[in-house]
N, C-alpha and C positions, 0 to 999 in steps of 0.2 A: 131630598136635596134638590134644590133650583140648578140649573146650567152654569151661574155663576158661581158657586162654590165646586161644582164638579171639575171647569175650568183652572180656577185658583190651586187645585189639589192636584191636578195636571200638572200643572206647570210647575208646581213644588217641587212634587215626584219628578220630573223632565232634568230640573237643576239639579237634584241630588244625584244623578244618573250620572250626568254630565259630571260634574263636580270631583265621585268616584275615579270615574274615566281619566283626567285629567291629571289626579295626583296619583293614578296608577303608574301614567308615562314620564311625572317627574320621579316620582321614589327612583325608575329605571336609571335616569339620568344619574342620579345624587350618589351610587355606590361609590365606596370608596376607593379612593386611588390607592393600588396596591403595587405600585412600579415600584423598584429600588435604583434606578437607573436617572440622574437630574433631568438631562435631557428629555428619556420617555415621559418624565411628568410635565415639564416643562410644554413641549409640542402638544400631550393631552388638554393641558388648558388652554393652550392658547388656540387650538381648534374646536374647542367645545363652544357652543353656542352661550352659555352662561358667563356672567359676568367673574372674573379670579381676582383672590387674593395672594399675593406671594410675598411670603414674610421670610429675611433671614435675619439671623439669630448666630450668636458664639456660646460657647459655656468656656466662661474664663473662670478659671478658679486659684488667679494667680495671687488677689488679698483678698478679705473679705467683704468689702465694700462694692468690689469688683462681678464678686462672686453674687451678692446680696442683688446687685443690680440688673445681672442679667437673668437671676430667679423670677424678680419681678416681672421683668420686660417680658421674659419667657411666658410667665404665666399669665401676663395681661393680655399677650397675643393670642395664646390658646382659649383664652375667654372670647376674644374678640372671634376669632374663626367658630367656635362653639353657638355663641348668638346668631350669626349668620352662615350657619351649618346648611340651608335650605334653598339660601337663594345666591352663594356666591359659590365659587370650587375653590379651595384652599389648598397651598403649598408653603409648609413650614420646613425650613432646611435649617439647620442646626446643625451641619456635619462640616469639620473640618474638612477632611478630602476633596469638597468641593468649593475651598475656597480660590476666589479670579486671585 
């Protein structure tokens, strides 16, 4: 092997190191928020260095059309938080008790 390929495989092996390291300290970050409290999640996203989403949500179940709509809405948002499970911090509230 020439100094140039010894080089090149350095620097592979160096990135890959690095690369490790890196998504060791985000997984840390990514744990999920396990608060029951709106507020404690609340103050947790908006002091995390990561970009939030905060999505609220009703379950009306008062006709079906009603009911059919916020199934959808519900579930297009938890698609939506799911795709960007990595690089945003999500807060989905769907709970009456905490409506303003």
């Amino acid at each position: 092997m020439n100094k140039r390929n010894i080089i090149i495989i350095s620097i592979v092996f160096i990135s890959l190191i690095t690369l490790f390291i890196v998504k060791t300290f985000i997984q840390n970050e990514n744990k999920p928020i396990s608060f029951t409290d709106l507020k404690t999640q609340y103050n947790y996203i908006k002091t995390s260095s990561k970009p939030s989403i905060i999505i609220f949500s009703f379950d009306a179940d008062c006709c079906e059309n009603t009911k059919k709509f916020f199934n959808d809405y519900n579930s297009m948002a938890r698609k939506l938080m799911k795709n960007y499970e990595g690089k945003f911090i999500s807060l989905f509230n769907n709970e009456l008790k905490y409506r303003f």
